[in-house]
C-alpha atoms as a printed R data frame, in Angstrom:
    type eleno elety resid chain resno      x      y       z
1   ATOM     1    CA   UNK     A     1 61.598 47.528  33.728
2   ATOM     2    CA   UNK     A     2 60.942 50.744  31.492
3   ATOM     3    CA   UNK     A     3 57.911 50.350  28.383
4   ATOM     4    CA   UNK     A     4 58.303 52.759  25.559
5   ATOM     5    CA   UNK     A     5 55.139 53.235  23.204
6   ATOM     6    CA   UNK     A     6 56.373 55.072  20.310
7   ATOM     7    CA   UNK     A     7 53.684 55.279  17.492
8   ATOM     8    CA   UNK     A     8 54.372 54.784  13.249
9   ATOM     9    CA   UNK     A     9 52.246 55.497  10.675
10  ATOM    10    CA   UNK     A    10 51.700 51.787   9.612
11  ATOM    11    CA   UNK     A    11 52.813 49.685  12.608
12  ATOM    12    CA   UNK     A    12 52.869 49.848  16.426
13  ATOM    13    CA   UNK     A    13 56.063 49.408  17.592
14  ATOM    14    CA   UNK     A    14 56.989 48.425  21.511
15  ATOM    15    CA   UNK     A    15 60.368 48.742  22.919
16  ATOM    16    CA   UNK     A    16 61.207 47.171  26.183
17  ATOM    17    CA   UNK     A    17 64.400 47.750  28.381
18  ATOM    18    CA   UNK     A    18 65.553 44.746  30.558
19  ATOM    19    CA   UNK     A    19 69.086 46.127  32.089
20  ATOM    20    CA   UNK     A    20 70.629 46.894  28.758
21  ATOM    21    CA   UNK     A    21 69.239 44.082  27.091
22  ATOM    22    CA   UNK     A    22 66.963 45.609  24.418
23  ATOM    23    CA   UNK     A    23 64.121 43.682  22.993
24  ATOM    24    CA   UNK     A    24 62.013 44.803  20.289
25  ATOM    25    CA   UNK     A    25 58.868 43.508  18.994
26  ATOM    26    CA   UNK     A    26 56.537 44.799  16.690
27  ATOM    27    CA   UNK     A    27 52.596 44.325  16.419
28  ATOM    28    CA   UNK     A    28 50.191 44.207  13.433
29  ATOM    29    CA   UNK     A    29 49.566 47.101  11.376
30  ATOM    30    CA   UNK     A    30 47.120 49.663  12.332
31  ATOM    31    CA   UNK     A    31 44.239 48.662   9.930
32  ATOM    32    CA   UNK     A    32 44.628 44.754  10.178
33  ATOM    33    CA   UNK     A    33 44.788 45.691  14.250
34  ATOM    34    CA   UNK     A    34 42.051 47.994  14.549
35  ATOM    35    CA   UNK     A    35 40.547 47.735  11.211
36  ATOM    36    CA   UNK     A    36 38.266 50.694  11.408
37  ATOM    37    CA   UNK     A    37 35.625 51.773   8.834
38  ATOM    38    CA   UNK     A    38 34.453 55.245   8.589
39  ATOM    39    CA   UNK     A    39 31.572 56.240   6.904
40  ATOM    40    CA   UNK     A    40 32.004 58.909   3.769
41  ATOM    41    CA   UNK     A    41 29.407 60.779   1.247
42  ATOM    42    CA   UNK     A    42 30.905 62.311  -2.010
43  ATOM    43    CA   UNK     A    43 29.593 64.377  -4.132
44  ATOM    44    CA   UNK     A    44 30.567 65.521  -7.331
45  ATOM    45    CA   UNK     A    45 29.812 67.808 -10.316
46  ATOM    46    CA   UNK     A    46 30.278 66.901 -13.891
47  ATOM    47    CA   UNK     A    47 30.309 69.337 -16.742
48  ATOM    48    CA   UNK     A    48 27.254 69.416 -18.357
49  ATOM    49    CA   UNK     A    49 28.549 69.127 -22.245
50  ATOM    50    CA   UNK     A    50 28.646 65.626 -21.367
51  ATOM    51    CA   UNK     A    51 26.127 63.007 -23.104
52  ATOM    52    CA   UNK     A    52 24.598 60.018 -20.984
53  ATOM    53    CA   UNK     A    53 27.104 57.569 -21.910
54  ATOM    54    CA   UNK     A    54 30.082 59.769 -20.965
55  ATOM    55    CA   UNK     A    55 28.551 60.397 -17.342
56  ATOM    56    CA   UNK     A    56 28.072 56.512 -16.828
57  ATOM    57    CA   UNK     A    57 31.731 56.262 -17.689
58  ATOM    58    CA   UNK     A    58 32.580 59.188 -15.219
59  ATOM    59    CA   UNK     A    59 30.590 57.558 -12.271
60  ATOM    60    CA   UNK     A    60 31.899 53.842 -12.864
61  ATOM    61    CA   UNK     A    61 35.458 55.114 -12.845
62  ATOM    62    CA   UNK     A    62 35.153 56.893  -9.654
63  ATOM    63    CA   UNK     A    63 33.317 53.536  -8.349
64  ATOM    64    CA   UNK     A    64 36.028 51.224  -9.875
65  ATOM    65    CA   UNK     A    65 38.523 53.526  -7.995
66  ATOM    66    CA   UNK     A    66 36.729 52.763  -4.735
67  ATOM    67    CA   UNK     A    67 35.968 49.253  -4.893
68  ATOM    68    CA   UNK     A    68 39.887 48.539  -6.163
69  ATOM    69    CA   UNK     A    69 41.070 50.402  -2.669
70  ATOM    70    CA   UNK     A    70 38.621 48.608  -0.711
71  ATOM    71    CA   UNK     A    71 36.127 50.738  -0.220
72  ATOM    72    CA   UNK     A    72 32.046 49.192   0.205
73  ATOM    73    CA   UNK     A    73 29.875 50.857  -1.737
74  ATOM    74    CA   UNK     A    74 26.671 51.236   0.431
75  ATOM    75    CA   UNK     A    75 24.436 53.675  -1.228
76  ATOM    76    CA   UNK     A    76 24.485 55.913  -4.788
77  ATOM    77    CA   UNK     A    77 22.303 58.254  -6.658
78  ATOM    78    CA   UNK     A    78 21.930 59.866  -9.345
79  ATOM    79    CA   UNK     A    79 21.311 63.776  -8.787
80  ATOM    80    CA   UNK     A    80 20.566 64.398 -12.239
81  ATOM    81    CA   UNK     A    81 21.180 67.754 -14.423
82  ATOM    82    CA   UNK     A    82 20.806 70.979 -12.063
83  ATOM    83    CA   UNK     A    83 21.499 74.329 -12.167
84  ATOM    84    CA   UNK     A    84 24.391 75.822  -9.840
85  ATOM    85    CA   UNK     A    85 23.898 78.596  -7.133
86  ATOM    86    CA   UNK     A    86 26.708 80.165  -9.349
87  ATOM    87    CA   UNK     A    87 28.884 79.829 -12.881
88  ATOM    88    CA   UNK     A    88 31.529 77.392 -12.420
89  ATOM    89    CA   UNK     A    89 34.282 77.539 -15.644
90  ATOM    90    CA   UNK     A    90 31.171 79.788 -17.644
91  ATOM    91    CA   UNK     A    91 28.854 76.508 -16.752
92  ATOM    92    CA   UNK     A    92 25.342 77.502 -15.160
93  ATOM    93    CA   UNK     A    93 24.037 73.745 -14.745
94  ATOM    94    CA   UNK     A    94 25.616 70.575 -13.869
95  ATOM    95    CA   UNK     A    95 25.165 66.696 -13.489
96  ATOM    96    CA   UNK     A    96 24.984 65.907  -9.777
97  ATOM    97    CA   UNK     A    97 26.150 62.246  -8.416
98  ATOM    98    CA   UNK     A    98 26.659 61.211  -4.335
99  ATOM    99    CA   UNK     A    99 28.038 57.982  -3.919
100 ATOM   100    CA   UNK     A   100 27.943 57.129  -0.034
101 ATOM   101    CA   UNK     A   101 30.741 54.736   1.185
102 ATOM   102    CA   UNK     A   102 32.558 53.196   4.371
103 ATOM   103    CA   UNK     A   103 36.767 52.651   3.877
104 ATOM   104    CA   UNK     A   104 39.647 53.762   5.484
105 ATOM   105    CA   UNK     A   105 40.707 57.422   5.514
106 ATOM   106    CA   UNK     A   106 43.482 57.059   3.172
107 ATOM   107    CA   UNK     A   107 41.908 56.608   0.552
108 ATOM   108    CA   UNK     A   108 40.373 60.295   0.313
109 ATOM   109    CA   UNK     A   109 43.330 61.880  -0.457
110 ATOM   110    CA   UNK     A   110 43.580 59.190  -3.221
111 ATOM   111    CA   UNK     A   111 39.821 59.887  -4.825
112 ATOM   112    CA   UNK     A   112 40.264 63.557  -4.309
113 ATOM   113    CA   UNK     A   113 43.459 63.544  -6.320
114 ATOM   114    CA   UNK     A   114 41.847 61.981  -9.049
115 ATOM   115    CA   UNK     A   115 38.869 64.328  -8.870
116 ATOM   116    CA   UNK     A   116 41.046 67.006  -9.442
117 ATOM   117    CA   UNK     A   117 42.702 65.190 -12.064
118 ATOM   118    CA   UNK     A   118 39.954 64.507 -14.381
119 ATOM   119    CA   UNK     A   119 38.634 67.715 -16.212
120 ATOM   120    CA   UNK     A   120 34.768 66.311 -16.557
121 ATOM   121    CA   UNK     A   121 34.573 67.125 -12.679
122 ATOM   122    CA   UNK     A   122 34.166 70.637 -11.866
123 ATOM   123    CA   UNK     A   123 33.364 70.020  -8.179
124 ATOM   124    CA   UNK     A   124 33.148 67.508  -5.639
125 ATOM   125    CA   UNK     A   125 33.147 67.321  -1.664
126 ATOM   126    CA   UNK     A   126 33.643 64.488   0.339
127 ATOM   127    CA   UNK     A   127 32.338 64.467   4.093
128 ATOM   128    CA   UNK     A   128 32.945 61.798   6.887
129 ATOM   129    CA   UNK     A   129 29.225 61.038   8.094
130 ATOM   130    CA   UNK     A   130 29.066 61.113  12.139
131 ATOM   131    CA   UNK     A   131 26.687 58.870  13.825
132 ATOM   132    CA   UNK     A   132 23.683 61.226  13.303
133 ATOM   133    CA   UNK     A   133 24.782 61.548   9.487
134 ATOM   134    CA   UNK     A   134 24.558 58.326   9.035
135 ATOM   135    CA   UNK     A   135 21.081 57.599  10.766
136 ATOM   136    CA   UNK     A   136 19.683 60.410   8.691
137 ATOM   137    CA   UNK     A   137 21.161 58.632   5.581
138 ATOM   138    CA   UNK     A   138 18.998 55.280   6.087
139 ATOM   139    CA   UNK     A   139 15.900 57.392   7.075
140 ATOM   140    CA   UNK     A   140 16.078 59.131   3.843
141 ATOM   141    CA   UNK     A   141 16.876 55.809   2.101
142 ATOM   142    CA   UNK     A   142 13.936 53.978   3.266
143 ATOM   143    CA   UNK     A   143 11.688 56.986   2.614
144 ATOM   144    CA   UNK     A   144 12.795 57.186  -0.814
145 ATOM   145    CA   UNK     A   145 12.300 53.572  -1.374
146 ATOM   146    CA   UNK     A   146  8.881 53.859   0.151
147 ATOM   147    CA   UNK     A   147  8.018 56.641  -2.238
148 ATOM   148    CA   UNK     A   148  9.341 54.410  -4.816
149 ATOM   149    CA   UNK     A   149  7.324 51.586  -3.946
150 ATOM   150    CA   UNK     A   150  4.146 53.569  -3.632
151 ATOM   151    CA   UNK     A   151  4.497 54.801  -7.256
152 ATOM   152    CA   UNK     A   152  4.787 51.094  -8.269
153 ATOM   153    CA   UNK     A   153  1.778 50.238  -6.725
154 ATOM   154    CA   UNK     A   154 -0.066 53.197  -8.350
């Protein structure tokens, strides 16, 4: 008896050899099998000609294209207006955004491509957070919203 693993991008596939009877049988798909989540941050630039309204729109269509592809939306802020370590399309200053995230790789290349696509974005980087990423994340998180809260108070 002979087992052959042979791998597919969306399905796992096993083929077993009984003395020339072949038998095939296939297995769930990679993400309904595994279902892994990795963490991502993304940051991006907008142009800064843009009023308040037209950034909203900006962020909530990058948003809308996460949620729609499944993406959970675990953290987002609002950079604000900044000025760049160098001219970017004769722009000195720019409204920053980072939207942290957890969904399947695929749908980077999906996000990126629209990135590119829209022309109120003049850059953006996406990152895959490793386990220390991440725990530095919720640290500054909580002491944000501590600083927050302590303001309150005041």
């Amino acid at each position: 008896m002979t087992f052959t693993l042979i791998i597919k991008p969306d399905s796992y596939y096993f083929f077993v050899k009984l003395e020339k009877v072949h038998i095939f049988a296939s297995c769930y798909s990679k993400t309904k099998f595994f279902n892994m989540l990795n963490n991502y941050e993304t940051v991006f630039i907008t142009t800064p000609v843009l009023s308040e309204s037209q950034m909203k729109e900006a962020v909530e269509k990058f948003k809308k294209i996460l949620t729609d592809s499944g993406a959970q939306i675990v953290h987002e802020e609002n950079w604000g207006l900044r000025k760049l370590a160098y001219p970017i399309q004769k722009k000195s200053t720019g409204f920053y955004y980072l939207i942290e995230f957890k969904s399947e790789g695929s749908l980077i290349n999906k996000l990126e491509t629209e990135y590119r696509r829209d022309e109120r974005i003049i850059r953006f980087q996406t990152v895959r957070l490793d386990k220390y990423g991440i725990e530095y994340a919720e640290k500054k998180r909580t002491k944000k919203s501590k600083e927050t809260e302590k303001v309150r108070e005041d």
